[in-house]
N, C-alpha and C positions, 0 to 999 in steps of 0.2 A: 504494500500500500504506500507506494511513494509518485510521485512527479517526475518526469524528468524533462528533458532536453528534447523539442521536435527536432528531427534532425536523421543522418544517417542512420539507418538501424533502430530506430523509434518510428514505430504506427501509433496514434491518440485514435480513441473508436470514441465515436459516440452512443451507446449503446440505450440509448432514454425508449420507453416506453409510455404511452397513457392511451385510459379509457379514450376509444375516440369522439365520444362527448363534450369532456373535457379540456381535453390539448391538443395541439396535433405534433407528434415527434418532431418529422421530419420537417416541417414549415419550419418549428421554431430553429431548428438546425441550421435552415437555411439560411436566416434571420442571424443569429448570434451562433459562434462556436469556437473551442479555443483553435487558432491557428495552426493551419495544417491537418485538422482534424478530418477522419470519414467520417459517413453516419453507418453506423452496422443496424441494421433490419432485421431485429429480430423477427419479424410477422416473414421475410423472407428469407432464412438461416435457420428453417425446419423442418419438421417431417410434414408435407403439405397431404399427406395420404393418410396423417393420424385423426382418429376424430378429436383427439383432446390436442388441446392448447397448447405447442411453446414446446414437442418434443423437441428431442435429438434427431438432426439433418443422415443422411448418412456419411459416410464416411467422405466420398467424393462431392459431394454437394455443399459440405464445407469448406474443404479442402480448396473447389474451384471459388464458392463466395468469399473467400478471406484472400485469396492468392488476387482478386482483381481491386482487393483493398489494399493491397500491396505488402500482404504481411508474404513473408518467406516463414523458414523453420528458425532461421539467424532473428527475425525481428524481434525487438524487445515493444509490445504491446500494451499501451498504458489503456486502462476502460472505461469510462465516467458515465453518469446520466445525469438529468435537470431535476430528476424528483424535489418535489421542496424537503423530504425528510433527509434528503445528503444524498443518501445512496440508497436506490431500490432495483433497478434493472440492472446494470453494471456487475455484481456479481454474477448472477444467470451466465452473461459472457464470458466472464473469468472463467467459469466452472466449466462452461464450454472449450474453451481453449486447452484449459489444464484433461479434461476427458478426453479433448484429440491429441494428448501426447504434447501439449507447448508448454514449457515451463516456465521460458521468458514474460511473465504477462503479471501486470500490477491494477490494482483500482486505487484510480485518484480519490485519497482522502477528503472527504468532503465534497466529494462533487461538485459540479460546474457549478451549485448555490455560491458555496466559500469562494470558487477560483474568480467568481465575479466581487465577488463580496468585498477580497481582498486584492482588487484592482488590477488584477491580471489579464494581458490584452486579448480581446476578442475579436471577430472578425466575420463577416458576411460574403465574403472571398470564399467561394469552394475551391479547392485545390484537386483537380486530378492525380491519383497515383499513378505509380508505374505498374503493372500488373507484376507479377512473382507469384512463382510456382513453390505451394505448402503441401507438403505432403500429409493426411492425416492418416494417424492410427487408433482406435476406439481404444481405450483404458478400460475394459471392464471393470475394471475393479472401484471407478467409483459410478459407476453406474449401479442402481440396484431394479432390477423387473418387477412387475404385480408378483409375480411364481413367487420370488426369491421372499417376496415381504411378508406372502401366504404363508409358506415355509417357516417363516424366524415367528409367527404368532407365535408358533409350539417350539420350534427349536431354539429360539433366545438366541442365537446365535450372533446379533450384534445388536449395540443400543438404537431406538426410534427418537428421534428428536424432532420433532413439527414446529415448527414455524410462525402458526398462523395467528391471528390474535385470540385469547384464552375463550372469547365466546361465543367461535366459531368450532376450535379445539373440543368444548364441552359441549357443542351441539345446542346452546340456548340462541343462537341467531343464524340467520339463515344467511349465506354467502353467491351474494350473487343470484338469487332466485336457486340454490341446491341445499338442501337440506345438508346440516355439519354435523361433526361428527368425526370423532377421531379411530386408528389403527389403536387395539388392545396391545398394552403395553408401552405404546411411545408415552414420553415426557411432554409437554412442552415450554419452548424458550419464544416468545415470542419476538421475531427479527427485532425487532424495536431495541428490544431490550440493548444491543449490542453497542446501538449510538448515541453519540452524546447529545444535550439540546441545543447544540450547534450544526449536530450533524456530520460529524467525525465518529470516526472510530473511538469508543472508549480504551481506553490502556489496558493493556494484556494481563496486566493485575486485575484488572476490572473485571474483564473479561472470561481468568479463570475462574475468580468467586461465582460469578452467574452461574458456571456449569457447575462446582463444586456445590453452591447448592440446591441446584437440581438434583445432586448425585449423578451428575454424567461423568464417567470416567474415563478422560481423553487419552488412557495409555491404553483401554480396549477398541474394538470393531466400532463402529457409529454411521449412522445413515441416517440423515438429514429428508423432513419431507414436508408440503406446504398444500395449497390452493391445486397448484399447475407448476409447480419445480423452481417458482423463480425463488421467490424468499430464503427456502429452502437452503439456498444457493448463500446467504447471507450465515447461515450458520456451519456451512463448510469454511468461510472465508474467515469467520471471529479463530475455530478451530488451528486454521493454516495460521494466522497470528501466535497463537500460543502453541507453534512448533507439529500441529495432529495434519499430516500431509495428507492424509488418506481416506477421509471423508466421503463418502457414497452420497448419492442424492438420487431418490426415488423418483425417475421422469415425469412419471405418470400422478405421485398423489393423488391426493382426494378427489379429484376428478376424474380419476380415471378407479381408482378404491370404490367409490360408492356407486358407480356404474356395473360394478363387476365384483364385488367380493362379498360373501352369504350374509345376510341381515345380522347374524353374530357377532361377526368381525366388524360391524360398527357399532363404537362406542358412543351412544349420545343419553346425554343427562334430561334431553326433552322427552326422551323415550321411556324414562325409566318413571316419570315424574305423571303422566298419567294412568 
């Protein structure tokens, strides 16, 4: 989670999302951005044949969208979005990159909110890259499937961490027009948790106590899960802070959980209350 220098061997992504209600990513992109900056598309950087939201692209379909953003395997990759809470979509990318095998790749602390805030120059100037060929390779390992998550209900096999906010988590508010409701057994940290009211990252001291008490114990297995994978993406990234590299993140979550997995396997507090 550092800054650095646009230049040789740095790609800056802009990775923002919003309801399209709300905002519109890419206008506002066009509009202000830090210099030298792409826009990464997330709505275009996915599985466009999944019914659920914001999966994983395959392998060559990333591989050719990042290579005409001009990342190579050498590029060091800085991520950011506009969210006003600092940072919301820009990990999801992170996660992304680090699952296709790229190590080099950082999220600007605080988001484009701070980097305006604290008068850093912007610019309305789109810059063409030069296209560069990435090779990608899938990580299974921090990937985790619906199968795998069925499976760890009964074999515990590694910790659930969810994401979402606690009154969605307990199934008292409904998200989105989908009935919530959590996977038996996961925790939850809700992203938030992890930023400060400026919208930075809290310090790694900070950050260990949250999971400490949770009772997450970041020297075992762990897989992170949310809404649709992005948040999610937010507690792989506190984790990588405090040294746990190897974070899984459930593509599919609740959205794809409560589509498909037996009325059991969802935990909700509105069910139990009538």
């Amino acid at each position: 989670v550092r800054a650095g220098r646009v230049g040789a061997g740095l790609r800056v992504l802009d990775a923002s999302w919003y309801p399209p209600k709300e905002r519109n990513a890419r206008q506002e992109f066009k509009e202000k951005h830090i210099p030298g900056a792409s826009f990464f598309d997330i709505e275009e950087c996915r599985d466009k044949s999944s019914p659920y939201d914001f999966m994983l692209p395959s392998e060559s379909h990333f591989a050719d969208y990042v290579g005409r953003l001009g990342v190579s395997n050498d590029t060091h990759v800085v991520v950011y979005d506009g969210d006003e809470v600092g940072t919301f979509y820009a990990p999801r990318a992170w996660w992304m990159f680090r699952a296709f095998g790229h190590k080099e790749v950082s999220v600007l602390n605080g988001g484009f909110k701070n980097w305006v805030k604290d008068g850093h120059p912007v610019t309305a100037e789109v810059t063409q890259p030069t296209s560069a060929v990435f090779k990608a390779r899938l990580n299974r390992a921090l990937v985790k499937t619906f199968e795998e998550m069925v499976q760890n209900v009964s074999s515990l096999k590694f910790q659930v961490v969810d994401s979402r906010p606690e009154g969605r988590f307990r199934g008292t508010e409904l998200d989105q027009g989908l009935e919530s409701g959590h996977i038996p057994g996961a925790v939850n940290i809700p992203f938030h948790s992890f930023l400060s009211e400026t919208g930075h990252e809290k310090s790694i001291e900070e950050i260990q106590e949250i999971f400490r008490e949770k009772q997450v114990d970041l020297s075992k297995p762990l897989t992170a899960t949310c809404r649709k994978g992005v948040t999610a993406c937010q507690i792989a990234l506190a984790a990588f802070l405090c040294g746990k590299r190897d974070v899984a993140v459930y593509d599919g979550s609740w959205s794809e959980w409560f589509h498909r997995a037996p009325p059991h396997y969802k935990v909700s507090e509105l069910k139990r209350s009538k």
